[in-house]
C-alpha positions in Angstrom: 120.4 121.0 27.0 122.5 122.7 29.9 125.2 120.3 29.8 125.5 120.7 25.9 125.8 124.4 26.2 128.3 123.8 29.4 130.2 122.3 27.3 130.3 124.4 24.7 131.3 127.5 26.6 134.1 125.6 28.3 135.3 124.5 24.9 135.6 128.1 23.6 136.6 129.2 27.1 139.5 126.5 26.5 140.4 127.5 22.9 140.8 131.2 24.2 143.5 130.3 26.7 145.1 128.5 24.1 145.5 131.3 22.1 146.5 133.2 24.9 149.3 130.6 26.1 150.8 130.8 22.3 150.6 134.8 21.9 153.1 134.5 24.9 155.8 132.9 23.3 156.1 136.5 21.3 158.7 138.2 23.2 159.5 141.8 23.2 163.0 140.8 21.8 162.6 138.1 19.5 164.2 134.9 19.8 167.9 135.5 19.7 170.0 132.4 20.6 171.7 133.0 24.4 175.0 132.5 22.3 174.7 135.8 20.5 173.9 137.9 23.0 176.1 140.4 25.0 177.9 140.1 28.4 175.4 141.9 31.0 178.4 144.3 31.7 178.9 145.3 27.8 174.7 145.8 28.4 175.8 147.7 31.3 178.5 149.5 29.8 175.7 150.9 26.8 173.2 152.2 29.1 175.8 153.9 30.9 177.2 155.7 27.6 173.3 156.7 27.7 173.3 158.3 30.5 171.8 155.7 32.9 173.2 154.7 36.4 172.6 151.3 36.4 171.4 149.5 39.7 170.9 145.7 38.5 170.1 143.7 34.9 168.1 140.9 34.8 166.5 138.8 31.7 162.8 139.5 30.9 160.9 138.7 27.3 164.0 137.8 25.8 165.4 141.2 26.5 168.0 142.5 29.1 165.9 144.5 31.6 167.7 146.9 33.0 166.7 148.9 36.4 168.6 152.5 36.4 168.0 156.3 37.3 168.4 158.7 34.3 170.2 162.3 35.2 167.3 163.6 36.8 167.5 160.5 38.7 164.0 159.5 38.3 164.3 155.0 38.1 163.8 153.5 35.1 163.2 150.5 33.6 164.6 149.9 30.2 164.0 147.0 27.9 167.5 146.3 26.1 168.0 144.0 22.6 170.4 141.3 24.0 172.2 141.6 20.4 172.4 145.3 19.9 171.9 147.1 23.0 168.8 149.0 21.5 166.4 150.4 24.2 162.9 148.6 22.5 160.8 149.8 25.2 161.2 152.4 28.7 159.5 152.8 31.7 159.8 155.7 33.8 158.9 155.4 37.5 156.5 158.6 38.5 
């Protein structure tokens, strides 16, 4: 009777990783081909019309990360479409 109900909570304990493993191929940015997005300097170029002194860019969830200070200079992280340049997500450093 243990083993049966071993088994069963390892099977469910395996089915939620599962859906765990596929939920992660949702990416903050979508799936955009690496052939349609921009140049990390026209990226760079963007946050900097924004306001943003960039410090380095680097790919995370399908999105350009990119690591700045605002004109406060607080650092901040913000999450760039690799197509558009739209900010989809910021974090400010306290």
């Amino acid at each position: 009777m243990k083993k049966a109900l071993y088994i069963v909570i390892s099977a469910a304990i395996l089915a939620g990783s599962a859906g765990a493993a596929f939920a992660s191929d949702d990416r903050l940015c979508g799936k955009t081909p690496d052939s349609e997005w921009m140049s990390k300097d026209e990226v760079k170029a963007k946050a900097a019309e924004m306001g943003y002194d960039v410090r380095k860019i680097k790919v995370e969830d399908g999105c350009y990360e990119v690591y700045a200070k605002d004109a406060q200079g607080k650092k901040v992280e913000l999450f760039m479409h690799p197509v558009s340049a739209e900010v989809v997500k910021t974090e400010v450093e306290d």
